[in-house]
C-alpha positions in Angstrom: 11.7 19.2 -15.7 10.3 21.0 -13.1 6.2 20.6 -12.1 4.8 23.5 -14.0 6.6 22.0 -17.1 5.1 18.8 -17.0 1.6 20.5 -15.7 1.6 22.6 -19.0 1.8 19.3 -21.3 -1.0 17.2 -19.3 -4.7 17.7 -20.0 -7.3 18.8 -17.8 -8.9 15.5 -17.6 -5.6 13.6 -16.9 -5.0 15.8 -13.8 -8.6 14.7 -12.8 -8.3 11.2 -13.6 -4.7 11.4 -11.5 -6.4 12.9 -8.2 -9.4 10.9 -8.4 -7.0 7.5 -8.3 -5.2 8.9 -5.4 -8.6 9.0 -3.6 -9.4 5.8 -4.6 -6.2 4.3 -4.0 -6.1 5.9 -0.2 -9.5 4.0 0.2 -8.0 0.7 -0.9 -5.3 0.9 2.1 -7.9 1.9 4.2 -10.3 -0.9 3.1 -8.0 -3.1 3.2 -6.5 -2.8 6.4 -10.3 -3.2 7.6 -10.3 -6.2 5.3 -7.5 -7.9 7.0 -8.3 -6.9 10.3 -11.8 -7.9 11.0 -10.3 -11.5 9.8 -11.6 -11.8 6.2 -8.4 -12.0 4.6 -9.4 -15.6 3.6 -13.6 -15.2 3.4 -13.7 -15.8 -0.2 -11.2 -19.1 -0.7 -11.3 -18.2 -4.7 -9.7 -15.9 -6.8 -10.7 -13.1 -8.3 -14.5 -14.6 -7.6 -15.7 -15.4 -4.6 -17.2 -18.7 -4.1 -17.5 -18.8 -7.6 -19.3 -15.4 -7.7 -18.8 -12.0 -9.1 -20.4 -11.0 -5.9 -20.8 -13.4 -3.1 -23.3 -15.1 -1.8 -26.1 -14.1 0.2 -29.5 -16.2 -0.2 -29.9 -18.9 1.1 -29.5 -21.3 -1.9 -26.4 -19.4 -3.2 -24.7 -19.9 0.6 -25.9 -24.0 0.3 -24.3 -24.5 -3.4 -21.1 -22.8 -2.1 -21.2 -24.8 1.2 -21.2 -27.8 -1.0 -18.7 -26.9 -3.6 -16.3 -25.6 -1.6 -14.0 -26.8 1.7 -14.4 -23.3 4.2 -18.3 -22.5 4.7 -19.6 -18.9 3.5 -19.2 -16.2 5.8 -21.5 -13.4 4.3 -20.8 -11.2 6.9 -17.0 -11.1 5.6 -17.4 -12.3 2.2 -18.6 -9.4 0.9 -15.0 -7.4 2.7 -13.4 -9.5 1.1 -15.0 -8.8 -2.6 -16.2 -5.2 -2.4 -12.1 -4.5 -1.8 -11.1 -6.7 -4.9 -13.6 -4.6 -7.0 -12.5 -1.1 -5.7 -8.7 -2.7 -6.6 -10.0 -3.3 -9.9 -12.0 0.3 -9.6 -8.4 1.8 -9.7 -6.5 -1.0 -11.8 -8.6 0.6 -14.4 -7.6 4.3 -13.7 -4.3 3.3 -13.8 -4.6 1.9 -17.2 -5.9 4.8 -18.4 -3.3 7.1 -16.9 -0.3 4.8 -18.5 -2.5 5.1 -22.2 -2.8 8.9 -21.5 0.8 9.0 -20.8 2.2 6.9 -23.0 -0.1 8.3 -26.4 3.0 10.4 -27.7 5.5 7.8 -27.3 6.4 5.5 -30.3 4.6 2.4 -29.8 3.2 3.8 -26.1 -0.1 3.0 -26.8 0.6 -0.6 -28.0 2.9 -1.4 -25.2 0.2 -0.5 -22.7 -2.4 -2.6 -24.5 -0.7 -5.0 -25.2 0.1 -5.7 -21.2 -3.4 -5.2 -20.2 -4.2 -8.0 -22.6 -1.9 -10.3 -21.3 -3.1 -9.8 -18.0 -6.6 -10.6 -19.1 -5.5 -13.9 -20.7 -3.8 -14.5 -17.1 -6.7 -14.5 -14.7 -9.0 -17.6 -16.9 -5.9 -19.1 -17.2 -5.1 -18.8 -13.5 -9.0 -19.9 -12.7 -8.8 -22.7 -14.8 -5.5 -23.7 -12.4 -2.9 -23.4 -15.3 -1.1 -21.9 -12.5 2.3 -21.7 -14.1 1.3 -20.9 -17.5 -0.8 -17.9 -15.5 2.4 -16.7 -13.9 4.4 -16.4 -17.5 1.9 -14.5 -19.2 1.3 -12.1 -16.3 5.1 -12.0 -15.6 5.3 -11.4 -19.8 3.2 -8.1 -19.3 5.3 -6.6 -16.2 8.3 -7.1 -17.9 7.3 -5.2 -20.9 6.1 -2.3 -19.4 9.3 -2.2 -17.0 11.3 -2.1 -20.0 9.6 0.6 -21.9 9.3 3.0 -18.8 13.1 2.5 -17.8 14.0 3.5 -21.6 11.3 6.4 -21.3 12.3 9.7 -19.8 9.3 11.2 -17.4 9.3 14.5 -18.9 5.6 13.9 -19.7 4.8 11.5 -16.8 5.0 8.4 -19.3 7.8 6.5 -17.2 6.1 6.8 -13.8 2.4 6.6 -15.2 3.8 3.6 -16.7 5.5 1.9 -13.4 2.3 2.6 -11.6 0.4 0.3 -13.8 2.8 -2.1 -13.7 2.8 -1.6 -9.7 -1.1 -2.1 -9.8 -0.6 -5.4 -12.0 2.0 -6.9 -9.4 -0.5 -5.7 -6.4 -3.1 -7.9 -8.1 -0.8 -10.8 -8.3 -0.2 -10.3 -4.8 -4.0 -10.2 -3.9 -4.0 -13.2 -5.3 -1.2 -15.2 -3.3 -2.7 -13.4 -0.1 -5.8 -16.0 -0.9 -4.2 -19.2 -2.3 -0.8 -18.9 0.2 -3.0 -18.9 3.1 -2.1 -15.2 4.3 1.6 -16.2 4.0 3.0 -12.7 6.0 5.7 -11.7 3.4 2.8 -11.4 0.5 -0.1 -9.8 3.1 3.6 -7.2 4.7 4.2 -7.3 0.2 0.5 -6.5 -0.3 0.2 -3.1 2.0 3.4 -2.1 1.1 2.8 -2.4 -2.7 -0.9 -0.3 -2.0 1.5 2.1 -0.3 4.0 2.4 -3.3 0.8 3.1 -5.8 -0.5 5.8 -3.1 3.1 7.4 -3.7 3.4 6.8 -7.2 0.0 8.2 -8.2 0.1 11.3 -5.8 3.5 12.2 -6.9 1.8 12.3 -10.5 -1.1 14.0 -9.7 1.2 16.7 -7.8 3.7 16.8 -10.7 0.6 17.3 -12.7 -0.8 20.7 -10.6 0.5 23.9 -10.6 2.7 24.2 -7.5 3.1 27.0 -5.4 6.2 29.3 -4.8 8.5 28.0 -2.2 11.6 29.4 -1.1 15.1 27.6 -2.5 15.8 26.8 1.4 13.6 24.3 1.0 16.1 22.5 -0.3 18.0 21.5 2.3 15.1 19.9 3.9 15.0 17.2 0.9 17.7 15.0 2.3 15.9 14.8 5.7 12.5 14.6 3.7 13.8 11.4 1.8 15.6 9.6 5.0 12.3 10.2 6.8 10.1 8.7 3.5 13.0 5.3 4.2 12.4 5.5 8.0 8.5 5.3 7.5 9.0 2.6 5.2 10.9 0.7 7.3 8.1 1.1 10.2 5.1 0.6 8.2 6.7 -3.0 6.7 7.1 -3.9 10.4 3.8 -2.4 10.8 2.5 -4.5 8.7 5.1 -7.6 9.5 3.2 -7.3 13.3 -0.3 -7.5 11.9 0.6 -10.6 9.4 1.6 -12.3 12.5 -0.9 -11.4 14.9 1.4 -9.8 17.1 -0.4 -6.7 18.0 -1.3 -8.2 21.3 2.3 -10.0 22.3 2.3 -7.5 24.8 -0.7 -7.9 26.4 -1.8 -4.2 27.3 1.0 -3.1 28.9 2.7 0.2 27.9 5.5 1.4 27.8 5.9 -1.9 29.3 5.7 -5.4 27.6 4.2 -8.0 29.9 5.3 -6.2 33.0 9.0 -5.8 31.9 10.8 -3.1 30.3 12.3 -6.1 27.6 10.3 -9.5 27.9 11.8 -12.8 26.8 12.1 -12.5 22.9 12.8 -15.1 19.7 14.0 -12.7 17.2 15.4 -15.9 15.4 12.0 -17.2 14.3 10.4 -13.7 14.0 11.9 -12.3 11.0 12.0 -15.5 8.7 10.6 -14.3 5.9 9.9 -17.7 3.9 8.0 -20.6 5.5 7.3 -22.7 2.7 3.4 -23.2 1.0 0.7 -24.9 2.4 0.5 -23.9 6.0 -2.2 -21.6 6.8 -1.1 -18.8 8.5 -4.6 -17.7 9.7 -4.5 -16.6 13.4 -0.9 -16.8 13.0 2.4 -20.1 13.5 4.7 -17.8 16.1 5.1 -18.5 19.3 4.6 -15.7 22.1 8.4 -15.2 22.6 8.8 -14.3 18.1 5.3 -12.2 17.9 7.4 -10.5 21.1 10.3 -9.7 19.4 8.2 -8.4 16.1 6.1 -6.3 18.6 9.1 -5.1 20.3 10.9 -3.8 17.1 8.1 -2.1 15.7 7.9 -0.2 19.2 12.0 0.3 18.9 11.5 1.9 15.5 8.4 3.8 16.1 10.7 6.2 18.6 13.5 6.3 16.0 10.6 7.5 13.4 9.0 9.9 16.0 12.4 10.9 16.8 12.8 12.4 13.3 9.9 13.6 12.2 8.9 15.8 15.0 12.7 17.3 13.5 11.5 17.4 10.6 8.4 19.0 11.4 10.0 21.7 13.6 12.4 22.5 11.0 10.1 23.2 8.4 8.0 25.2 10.5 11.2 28.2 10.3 10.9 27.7 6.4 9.0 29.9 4.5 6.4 28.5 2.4 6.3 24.8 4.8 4.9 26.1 7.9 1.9 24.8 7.4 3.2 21.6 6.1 5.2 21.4 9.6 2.1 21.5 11.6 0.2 19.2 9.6 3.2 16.9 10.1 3.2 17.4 13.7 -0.5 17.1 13.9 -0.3 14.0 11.9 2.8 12.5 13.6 1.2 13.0 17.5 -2.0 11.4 16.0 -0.4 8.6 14.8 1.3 7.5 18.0 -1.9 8.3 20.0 -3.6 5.3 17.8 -0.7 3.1 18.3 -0.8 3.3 22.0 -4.6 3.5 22.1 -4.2 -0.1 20.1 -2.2 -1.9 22.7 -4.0 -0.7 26.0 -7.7 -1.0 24.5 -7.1 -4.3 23.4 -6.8 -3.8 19.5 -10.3 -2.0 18.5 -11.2 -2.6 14.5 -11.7 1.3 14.6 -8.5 2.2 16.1 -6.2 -0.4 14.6 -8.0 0.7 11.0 -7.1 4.7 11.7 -3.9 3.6 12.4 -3.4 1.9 9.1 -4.9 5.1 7.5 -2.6 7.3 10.0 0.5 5.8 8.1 -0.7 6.2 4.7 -1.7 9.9 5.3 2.2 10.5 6.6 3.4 9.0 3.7 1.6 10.8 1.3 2.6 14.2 3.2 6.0 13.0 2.8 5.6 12.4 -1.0 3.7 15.5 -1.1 6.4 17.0 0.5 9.4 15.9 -2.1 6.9 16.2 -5.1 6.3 20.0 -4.6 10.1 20.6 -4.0 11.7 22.8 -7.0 14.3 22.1 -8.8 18.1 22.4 -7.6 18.4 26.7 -7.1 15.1 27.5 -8.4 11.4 27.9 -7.2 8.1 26.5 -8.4 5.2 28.7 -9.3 
């Protein structure tokens, strides 16, 4: 079904509710990229409080009781990073809820299917607290599975199936949040964690777009949707290596050399140890376990694939610029793309600035969502949207 036809059957306030969670989702990543880089990835040691706190604490009796009742002293300064992200999660864990309920009102048993999950992931986190760890696992792991299985059986010719994987997305995001704390920044669930924000970004936006009237673009459009899609795979790729670098703490292998690495156009690398993805539980992996030749090698890659990325995009982008109706869209592209690599570069020779290394994080979420945008607003095989 093309855009307009699901726009005509979705109400007013489930296209606001849709946009609104895209927002809120794009200031998650953000958020949370300034979360995990200023280092308080690990600031509250509990889950979902903090220090045993809906909050965190700030006086100076709260910061004494914590001190006493738990192994890593109170950072305020961080704490409240750390908990003011796991609230805005929650913010837009509830938003999605109500955009799977929404979705999923007209289908047989919708409604209860939803529900149902979002109880069983309420009965999850006392469990969990109360550290019935595996009994917290099956029950959460009990919801996902149901609302997978509706939404695969579901068509999505009134958004229920994708409404319904986004909430299920949002639930897996928060199991993630949770590992992120009690596995000690393990780098496959922090790499998991922004890639999973990414995925709701893309799955909400390409609701909320599916939602709006589109306008008219010309059929040629088409042929850009293959390159549109291999570039969406590329980004992926660069943004989980992106985020593979920063889990390690490999942003500054190279020192702040460029286009050089440590004086040398390819410095002694370990790519052996630098992509295993599995390490075990227990170790802490704050400040990061590589040595300097692996966090090389991750550095080195992400720079490798950040030229095959460029490479296309900037294709991309000039392509749609002789395409009527995408124009525009190639600019902002091009725009977005020359930004982008301005921030990375700007990240290695100034020594990794919060601000900078933050925008960048931001910088790959906005090409993303263009990209999404991008396929979202595409018509249908040999016809146009209005």
């Amino acid at each position: 079904m093309s855009g307009t036809g699901i726009a005509g059957v979705v109400t007013t306030w489930q296209r606001r509710i849709a946009w609104a969670a895209v927002a809120l989702a794009l200031c998650v990543i953000v958020f949370g990229s300034f979360v995990r880089l200023s280092n308080a990835g690990l600031s509250c040691p509990d889950w979902p409080t903090c220090y045993g706190r809906a909050t965190w604490p700030v006086h100076a009796e709260d910061v004494a009781h914590a001190n006493a009742n738990f192994e890593r002293p109170v950072e305020s300064h961080k704490a409240w990073r750390e908990q003011v992200h796991r609230h805005l999660a929650a913010t837009l864990g509830i938003l999605t809820l109500t955009l799977a309920l929404l979705a999923a009102r007209h289908r047989r048993r919708g409604v209860a299917i939803v529900v149902g999950a979002a109880v069983l992931v309420a009965v999850s986190i006392p469990l969990y607290m109360g550290a019935y760890y595996v009994a917290a696992s099956i029950v959460a792991i009990a919801a996902e599975l149901a609302l997978i299985g509706k939404a695969i059986r579901w068509n999505n010719r009134d958004l229920s199936r994708v409404a319904t994987l986004t909430f299920a997305m949002i639930i897996f995001q928060a199991l993630l949040g949770m590992w992120t704390v009690t596995w000690l920044l393990k780098p496959i669930v922090v790499m998991g964690h922004l890639l999973g924000g990414l995925m709701t970004l893309s799955l909400l936006l390409w609701m909320a777009w599916r939602m709006s009237p589109s306008q008219r673009w010309d059929a040629s459009a088409l042929k850009l949707r293959g390159m549109i899609r291999v570039g969406v795979v590329l980004l992926a790729i660069q943004i989980a290596l992106g985020g593979w670098t920063s889990a390690n703490y490999a942003a500054l292998s190279c020192g702040t050399d460029f286009p050089t690495c440590l004086g040398q156009w390819w410095p002694h690398t370990d790519f052996g140890e630098a992509f295993v993805l599995w390490r075990g539980i227990g170790v802490d992996y704050e400040g990061g376990v590589l040595d300097g030749a692996a966090r090389t090698a991750i550095h080195m890659s992400h720079r490798v694939m950040a030229l095959l990325v460029f490479g296309h995009l900037l294709a991309l982008a000039l392509k749609m610029r002789r395409v009527p109706g995408l124009g525009r869209w190639g600019i902002a592209l091009a725009l977005l793309l020359g930004t982008q690599v301005t921030l990375g570069i700007s990240n290695v020779h100034f020594a990794l600035p919060l601000s900078v290394a933050v925008a960048h994080n931001a910088g790959a979420a906005l090409l993303l969502a263009l990209l999404v945008t991008l396929l979202a607003r595409m018509p249908a095989d040999g016809q146009t949207e209005r």
